[in-house]
C-alpha positions in Angstrom: -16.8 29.4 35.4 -15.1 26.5 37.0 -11.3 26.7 37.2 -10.7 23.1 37.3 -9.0 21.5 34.2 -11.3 19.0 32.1 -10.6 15.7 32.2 -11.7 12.8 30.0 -15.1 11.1 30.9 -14.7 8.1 32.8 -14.7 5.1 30.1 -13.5 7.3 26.8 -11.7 6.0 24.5 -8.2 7.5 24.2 -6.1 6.5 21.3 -2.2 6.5 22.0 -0.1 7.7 19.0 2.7 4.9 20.8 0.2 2.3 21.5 -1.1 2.6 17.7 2.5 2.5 16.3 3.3 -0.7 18.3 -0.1 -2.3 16.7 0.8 -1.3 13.1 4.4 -3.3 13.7 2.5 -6.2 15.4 0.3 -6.7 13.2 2.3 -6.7 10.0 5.1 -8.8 11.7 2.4 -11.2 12.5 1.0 -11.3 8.8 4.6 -11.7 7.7 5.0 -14.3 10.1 2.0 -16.2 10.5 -0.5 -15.5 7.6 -3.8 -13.7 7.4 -5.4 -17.0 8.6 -3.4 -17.6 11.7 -3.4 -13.7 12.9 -5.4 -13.6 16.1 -5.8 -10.4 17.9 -4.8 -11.9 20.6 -1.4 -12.7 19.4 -0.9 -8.8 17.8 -2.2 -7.3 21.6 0.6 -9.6 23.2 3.2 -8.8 20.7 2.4 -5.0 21.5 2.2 -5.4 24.7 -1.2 -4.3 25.1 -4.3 -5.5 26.0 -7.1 -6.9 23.4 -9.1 -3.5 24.7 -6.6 -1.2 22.7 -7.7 -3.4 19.4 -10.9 -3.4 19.8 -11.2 0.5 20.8 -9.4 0.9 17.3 -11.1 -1.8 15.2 -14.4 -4.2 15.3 -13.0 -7.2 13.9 -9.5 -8.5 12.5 -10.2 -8.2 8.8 -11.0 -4.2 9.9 -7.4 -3.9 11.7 -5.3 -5.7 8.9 -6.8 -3.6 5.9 -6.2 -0.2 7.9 -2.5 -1.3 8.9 -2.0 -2.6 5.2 -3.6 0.8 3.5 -1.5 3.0 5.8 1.8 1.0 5.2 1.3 0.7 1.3 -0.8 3.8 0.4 2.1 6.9 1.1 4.8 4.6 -1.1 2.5 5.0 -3.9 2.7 9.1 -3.8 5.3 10.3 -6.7 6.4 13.9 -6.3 6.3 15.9 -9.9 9.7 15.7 -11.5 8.4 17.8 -14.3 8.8 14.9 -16.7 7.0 11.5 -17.2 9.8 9.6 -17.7 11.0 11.0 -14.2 7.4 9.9 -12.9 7.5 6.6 -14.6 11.3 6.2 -12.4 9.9 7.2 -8.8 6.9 5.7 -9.8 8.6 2.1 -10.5 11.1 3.2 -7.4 8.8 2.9 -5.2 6.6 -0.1 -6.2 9.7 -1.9 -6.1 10.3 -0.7 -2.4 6.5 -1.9 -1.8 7.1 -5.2 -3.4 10.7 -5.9 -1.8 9.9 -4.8 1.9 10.9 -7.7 4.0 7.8 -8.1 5.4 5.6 -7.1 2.6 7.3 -8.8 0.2 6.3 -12.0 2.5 2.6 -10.7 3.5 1.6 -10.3 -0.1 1.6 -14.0 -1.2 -0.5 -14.8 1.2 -2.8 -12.1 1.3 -3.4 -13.0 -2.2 -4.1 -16.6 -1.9 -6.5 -15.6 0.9 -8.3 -12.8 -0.8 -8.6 -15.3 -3.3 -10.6 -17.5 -0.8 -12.6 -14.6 1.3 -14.2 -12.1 -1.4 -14.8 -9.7 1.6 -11.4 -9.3 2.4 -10.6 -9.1 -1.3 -13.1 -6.4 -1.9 -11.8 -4.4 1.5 -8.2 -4.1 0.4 -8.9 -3.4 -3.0 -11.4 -0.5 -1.3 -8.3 0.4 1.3 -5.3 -0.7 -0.7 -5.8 -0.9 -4.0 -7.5 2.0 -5.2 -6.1 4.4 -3.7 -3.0 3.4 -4.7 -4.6 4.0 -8.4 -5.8 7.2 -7.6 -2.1 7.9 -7.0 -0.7 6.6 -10.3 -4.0 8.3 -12.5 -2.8 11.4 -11.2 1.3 10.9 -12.7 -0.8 10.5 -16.2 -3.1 12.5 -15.8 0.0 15.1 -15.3 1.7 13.7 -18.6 -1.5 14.3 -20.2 -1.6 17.8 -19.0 1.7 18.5 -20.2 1.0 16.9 -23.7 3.7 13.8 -23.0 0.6 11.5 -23.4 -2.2 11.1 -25.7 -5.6 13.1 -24.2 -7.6 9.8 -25.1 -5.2 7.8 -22.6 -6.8 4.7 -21.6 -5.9 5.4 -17.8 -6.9 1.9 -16.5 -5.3 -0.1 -18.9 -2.1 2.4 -18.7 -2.3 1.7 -14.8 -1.9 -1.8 -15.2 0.9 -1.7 -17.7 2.8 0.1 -15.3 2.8 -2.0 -12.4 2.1 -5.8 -13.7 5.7 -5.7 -15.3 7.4 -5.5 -11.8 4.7 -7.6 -9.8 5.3 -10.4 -12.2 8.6 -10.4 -11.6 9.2 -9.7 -8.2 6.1 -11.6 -6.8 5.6 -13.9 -9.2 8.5 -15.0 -11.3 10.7 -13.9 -7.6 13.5 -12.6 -10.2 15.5 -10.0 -8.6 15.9 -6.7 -10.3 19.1 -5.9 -11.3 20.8 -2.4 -11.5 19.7 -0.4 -14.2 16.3 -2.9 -14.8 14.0 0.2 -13.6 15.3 2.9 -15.6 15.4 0.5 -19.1 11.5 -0.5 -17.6 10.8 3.1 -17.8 11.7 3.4 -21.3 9.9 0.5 -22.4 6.5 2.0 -20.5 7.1 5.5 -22.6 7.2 3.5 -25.8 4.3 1.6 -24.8 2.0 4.2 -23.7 2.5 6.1 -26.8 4.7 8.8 -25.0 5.4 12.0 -27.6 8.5 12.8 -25.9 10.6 10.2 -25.4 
């Protein structure tokens, strides 16, 4: 058996953890910066400082690298640990949709994303595969734990419950661009028990 070490074929493709980091903050500085429809991966590759090869060994195509930076920036900040209660679900959960909505460069990224999924049903239908749903999956799961624990009806409309939860902040903060003042989460929170029929509240 040969002693020597093995080394990677001529021509692999080796993904740098450093490299990738770099990309993600390009790329959403860019967005935050420039819009979807003015990102080039040109421009994210300088801002890196890489070349347009490390892009490309990552992603076909710039829709392809802006849904994957956007799902792995927004998709952890919709995870809720179990505080054993839904009303302390309903607070982390609305905790951190307003850190999503309020990031400084999210919070400038979204308004544009939306007027241009708006105009490319593609793009639309790729975040809503990458970004969106998971980020449901996510919230089913805090109901589907109040259900569990008999805080919530068993014949929850989960969908309809999903988008009661979140539309009251979005419109606010994205929308209306009305800051949330102290103590607007936790009195949302109420509000969300009373209107999803909570038994304990």
């Amino acid at each position: 058996m040969s002693q020597h070490p093995r080394r990677t074929p001529t021509g692999a493709a080796v993904l740098q953890p450093h490299k990738t980091s770099a990309i993600t903050e390009a790329v959403l500085d860019e967005l935050a910066e420039h819009g979807y429809g003015r990102l080039s991966m040109e421009a994210v590759a300088k801002r890196a400082g890489v070349g347009k090869s490390a892009l490309y060994r990552r992603w076909p195509a710039k829709q392809d690298m802006v849904v994957a930076v956007l799902s792995e920036f927004s998709v952890p900040l919709a995870e809720v640990p179990d505080t054993g209660s839904l009303r302390g679900d309903l607070r982390a959960t609305l905790r951190g949709l307003h850190g999503w909505l309020t990031h400084p460069r999210f919070a400038r990224i979204l308004p544009d994303l939306a007027a241009e999924a708006g105009r490319n049903p593609a793009l639309a239908r790729e975040v809503e595969r990458a970004v969106g749903e998971p980020r449901r999956v996510r919230g089913a799961r805090v109901l589907a734990r109040a259900v569990e624990r008999g805080e919530l009806p068993a014949d929850l409309d989960v969908e309809l419950a999903l988008d009661l939860v979140a539309a009251p902040l979005y419109w606010r903060l994205s929308v209306r661009r009305v800051e949330v003042g102290e103590g607007h989460l936790d009195r949302l929170a109420e509000v969300l028990l009373r209107a999803l029929g909570a038994t304990d509240r």
